[in-house]
mmCIF file of the C-alpha atoms, coordinates in Angstrom:
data_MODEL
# 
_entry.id   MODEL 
# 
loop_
_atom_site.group_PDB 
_atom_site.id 
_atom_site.type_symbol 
_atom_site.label_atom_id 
_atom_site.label_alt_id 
_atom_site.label_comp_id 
_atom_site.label_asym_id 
_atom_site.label_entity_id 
_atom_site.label_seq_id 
_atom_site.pdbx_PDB_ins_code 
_atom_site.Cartn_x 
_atom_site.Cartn_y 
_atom_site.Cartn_z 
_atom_site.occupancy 
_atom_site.B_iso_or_equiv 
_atom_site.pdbx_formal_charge 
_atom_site.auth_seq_id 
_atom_site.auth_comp_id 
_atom_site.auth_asym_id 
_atom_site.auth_atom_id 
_atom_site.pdbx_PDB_model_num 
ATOM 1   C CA . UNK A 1 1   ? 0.000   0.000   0.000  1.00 0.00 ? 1   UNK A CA 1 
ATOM 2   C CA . UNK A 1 2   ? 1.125   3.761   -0.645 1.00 0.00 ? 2   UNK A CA 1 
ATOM 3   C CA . UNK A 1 3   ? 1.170   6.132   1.582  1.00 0.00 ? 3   UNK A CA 1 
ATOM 4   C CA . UNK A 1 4   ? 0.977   9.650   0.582  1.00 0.00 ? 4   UNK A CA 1 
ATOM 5   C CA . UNK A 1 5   ? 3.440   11.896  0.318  1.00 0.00 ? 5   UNK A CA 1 
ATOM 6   C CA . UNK A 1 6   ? 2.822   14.086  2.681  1.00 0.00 ? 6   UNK A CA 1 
ATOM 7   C CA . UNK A 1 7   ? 2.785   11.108  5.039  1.00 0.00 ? 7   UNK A CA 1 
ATOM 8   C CA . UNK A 1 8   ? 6.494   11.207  6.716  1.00 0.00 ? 8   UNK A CA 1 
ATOM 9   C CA . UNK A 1 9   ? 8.452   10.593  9.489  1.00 0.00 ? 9   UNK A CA 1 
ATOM 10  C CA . UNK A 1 10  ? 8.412   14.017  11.450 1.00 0.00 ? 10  UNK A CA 1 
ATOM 11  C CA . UNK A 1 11  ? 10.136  14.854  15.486 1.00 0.00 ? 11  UNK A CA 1 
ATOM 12  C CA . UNK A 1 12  ? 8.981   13.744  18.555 1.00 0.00 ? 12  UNK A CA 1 
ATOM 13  C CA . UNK A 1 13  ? 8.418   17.054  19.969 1.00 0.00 ? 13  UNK A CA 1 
ATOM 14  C CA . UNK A 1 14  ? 5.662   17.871  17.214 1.00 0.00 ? 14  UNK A CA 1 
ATOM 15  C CA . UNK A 1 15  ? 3.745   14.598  18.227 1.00 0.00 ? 15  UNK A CA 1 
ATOM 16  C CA . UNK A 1 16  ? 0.380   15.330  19.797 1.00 0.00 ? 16  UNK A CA 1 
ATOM 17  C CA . UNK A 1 17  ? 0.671   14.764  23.670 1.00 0.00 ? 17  UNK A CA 1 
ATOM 18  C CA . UNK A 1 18  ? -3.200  14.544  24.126 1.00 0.00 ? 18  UNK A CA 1 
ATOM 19  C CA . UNK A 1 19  ? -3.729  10.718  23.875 1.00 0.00 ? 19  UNK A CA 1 
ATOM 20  C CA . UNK A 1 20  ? -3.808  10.172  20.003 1.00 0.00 ? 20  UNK A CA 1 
ATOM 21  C CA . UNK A 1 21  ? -2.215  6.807   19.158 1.00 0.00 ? 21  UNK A CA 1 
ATOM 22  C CA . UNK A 1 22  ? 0.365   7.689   16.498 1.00 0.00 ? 22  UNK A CA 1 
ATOM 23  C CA . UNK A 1 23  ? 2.840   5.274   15.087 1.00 0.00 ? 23  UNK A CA 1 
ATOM 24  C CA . UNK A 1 24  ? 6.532   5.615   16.577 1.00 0.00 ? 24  UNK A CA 1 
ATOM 25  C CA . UNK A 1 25  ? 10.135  4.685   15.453 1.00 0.00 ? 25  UNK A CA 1 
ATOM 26  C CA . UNK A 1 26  ? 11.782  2.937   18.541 1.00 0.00 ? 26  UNK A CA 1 
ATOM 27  C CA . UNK A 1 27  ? 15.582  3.204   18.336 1.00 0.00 ? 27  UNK A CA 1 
ATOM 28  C CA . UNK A 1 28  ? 17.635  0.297   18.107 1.00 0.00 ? 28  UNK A CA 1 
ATOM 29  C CA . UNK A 1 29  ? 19.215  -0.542  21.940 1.00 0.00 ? 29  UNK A CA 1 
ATOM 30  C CA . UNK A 1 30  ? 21.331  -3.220  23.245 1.00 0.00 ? 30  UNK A CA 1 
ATOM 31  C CA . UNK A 1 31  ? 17.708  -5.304  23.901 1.00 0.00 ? 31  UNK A CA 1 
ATOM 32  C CA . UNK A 1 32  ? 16.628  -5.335  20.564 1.00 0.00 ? 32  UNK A CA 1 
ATOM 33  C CA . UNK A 1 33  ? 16.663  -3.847  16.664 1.00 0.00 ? 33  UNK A CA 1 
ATOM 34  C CA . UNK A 1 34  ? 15.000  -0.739  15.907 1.00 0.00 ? 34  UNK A CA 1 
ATOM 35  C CA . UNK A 1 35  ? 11.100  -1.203  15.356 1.00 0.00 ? 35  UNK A CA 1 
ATOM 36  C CA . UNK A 1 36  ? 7.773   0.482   14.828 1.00 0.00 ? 36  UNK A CA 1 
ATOM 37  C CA . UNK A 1 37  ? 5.000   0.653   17.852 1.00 0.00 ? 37  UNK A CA 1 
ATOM 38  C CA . UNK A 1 38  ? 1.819   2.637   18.371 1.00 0.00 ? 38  UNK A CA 1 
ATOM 39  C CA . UNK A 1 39  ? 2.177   4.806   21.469 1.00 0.00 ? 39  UNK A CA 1 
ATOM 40  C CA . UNK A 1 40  ? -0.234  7.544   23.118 1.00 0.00 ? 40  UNK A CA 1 
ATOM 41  C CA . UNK A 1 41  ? 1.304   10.262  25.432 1.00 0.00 ? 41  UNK A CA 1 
ATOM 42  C CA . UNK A 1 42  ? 0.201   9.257   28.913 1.00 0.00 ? 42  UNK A CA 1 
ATOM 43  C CA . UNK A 1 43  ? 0.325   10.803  32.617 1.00 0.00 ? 43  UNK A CA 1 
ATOM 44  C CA . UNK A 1 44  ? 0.679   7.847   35.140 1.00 0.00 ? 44  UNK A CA 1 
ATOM 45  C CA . UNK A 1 45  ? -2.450  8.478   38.222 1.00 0.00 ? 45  UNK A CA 1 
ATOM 46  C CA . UNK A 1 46  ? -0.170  7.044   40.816 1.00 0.00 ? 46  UNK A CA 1 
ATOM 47  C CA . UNK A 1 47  ? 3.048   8.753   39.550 1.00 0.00 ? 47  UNK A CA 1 
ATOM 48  C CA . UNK A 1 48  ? 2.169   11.859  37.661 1.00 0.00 ? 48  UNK A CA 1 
ATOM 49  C CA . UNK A 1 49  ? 4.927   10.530  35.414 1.00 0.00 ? 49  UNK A CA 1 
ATOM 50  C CA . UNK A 1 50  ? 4.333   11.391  31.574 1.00 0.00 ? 50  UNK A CA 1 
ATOM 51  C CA . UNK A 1 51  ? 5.777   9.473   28.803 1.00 0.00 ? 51  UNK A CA 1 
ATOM 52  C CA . UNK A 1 52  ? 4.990   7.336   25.658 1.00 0.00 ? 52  UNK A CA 1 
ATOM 53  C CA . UNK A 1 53  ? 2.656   4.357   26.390 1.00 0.00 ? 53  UNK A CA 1 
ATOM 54  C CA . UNK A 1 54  ? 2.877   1.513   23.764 1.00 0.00 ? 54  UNK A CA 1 
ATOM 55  C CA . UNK A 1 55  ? -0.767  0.829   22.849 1.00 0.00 ? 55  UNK A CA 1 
ATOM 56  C CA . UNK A 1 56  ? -0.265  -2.799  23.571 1.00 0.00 ? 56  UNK A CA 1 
ATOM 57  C CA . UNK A 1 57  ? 0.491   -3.065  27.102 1.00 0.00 ? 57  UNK A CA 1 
ATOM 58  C CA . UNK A 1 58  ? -0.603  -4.732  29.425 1.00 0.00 ? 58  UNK A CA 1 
ATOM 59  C CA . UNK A 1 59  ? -2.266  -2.828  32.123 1.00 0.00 ? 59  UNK A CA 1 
ATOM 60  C CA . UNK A 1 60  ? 0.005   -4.122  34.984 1.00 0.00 ? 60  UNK A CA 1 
ATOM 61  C CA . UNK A 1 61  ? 3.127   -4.076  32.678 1.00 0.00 ? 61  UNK A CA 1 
ATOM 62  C CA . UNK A 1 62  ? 3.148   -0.594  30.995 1.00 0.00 ? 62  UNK A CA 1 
ATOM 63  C CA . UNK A 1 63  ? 5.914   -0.302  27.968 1.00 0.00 ? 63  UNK A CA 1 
ATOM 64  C CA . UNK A 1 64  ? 6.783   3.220   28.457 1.00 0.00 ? 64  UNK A CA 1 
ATOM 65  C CA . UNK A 1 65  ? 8.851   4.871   26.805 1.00 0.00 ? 65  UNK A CA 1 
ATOM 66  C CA . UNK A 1 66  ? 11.325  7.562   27.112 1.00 0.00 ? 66  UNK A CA 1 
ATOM 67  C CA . UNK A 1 67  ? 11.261  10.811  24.412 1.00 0.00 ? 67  UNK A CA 1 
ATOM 68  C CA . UNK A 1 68  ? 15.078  9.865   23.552 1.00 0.00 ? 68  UNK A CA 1 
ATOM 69  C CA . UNK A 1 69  ? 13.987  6.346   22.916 1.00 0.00 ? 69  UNK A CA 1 
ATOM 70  C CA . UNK A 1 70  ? 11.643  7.446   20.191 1.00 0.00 ? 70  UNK A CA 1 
ATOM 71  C CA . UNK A 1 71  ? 13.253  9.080   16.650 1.00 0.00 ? 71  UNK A CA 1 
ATOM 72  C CA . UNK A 1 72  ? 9.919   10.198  14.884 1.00 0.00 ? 72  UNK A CA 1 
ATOM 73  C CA . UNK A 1 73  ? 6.604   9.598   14.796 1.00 0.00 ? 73  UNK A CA 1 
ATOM 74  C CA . UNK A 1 74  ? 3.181   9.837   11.570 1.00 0.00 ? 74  UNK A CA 1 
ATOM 75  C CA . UNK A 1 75  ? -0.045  9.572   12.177 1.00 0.00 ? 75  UNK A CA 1 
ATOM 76  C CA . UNK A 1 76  ? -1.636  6.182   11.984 1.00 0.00 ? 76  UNK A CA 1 
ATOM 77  C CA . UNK A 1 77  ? -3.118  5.160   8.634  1.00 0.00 ? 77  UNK A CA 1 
ATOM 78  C CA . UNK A 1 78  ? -6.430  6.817   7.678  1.00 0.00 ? 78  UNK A CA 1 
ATOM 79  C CA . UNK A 1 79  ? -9.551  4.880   8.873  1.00 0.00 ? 79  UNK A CA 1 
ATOM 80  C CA . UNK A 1 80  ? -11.229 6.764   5.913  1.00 0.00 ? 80  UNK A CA 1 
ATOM 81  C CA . UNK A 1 81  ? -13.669 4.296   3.968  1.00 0.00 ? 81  UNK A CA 1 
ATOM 82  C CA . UNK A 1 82  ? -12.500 5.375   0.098  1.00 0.00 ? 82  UNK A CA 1 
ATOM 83  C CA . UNK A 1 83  ? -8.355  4.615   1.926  1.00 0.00 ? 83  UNK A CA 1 
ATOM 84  C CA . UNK A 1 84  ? -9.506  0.579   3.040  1.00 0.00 ? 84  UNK A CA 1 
ATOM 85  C CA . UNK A 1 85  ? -8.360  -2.281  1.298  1.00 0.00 ? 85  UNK A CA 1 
ATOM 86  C CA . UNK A 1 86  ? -11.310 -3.823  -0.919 1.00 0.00 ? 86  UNK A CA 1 
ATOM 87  C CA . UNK A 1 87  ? -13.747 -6.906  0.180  1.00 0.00 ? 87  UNK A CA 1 
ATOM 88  C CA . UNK A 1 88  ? -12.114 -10.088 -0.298 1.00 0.00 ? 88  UNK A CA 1 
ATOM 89  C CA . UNK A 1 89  ? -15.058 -12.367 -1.563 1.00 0.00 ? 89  UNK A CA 1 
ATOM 90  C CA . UNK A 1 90  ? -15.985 -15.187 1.038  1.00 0.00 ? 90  UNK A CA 1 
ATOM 91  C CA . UNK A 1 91  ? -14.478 -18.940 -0.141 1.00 0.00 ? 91  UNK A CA 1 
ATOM 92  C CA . UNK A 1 92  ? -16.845 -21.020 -1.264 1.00 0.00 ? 92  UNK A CA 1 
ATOM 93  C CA . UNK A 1 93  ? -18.821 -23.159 1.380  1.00 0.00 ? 93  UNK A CA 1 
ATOM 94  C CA . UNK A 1 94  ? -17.617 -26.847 1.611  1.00 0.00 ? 94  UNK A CA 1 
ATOM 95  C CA . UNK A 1 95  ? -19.752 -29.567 0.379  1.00 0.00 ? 95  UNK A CA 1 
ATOM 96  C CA . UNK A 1 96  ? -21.890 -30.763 2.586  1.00 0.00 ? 96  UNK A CA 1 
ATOM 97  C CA . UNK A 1 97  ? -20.014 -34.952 2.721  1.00 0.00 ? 97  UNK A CA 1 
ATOM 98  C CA . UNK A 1 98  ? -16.868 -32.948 3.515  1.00 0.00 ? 98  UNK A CA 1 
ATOM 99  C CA . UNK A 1 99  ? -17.777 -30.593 6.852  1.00 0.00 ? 99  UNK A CA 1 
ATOM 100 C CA . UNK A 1 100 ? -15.117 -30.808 9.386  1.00 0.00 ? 100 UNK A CA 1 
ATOM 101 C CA . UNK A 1 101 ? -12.614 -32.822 7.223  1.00 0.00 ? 101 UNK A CA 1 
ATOM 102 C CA . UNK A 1 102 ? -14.784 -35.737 6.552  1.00 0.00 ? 102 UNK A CA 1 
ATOM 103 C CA . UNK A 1 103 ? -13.864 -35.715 3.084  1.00 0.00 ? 103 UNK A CA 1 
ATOM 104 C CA . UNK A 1 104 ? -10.178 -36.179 4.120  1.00 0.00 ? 104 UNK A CA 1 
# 
């Protein structure tokens, strides 16, 4: 898929810090390669601690992560109807002597 061109990788400081989920690059450490996460800027309740939540943690394991850790963010692809992939059509249903592998 495309993306646009106005779609690029722009500074951490410009990223919105009011909860959007925006795509991240995560620099490369001595734990792992670089990679690509969706984070949200986040203030811990207990804490008051701010930082950049990975949208896939678990709620007693936070990923957080650190503005140095991060080198650039873009928004997350458009959830615009006309910008989805097309319909794949359905398979064709089984005949009915071979349901559930019994024509194996």
């Amino acid at each position: 898929m495309a993306r646009p061109e106005s779609a690029k990788w722009e500074p951490m400081r410009t990223a919105p810090r009011d909860g959007t989920l925006v795509r991240a690059r995560v620099r490369a450490t001595e734990q792992g390669p670089a990679e690509i996460d969706t984070v949200r800027w986040a203030r811990s309740a207990r804490s008051g601690e701010e930082g950049w939540v990975a949208n896939d943690s678990d709620p007693f394991a936070r990923v957080v992560y650190a503005e140095v850790e991060l080198s650039g963010w873009m928004p997350l692809p458009s959830q615009r109807p006309g910008a989805r992939p097309k319909k794949v059509a359905a398979p064709e249903p089984s005949p009915p002597d071979e349901i559930d592998g019994a024509g194996i």
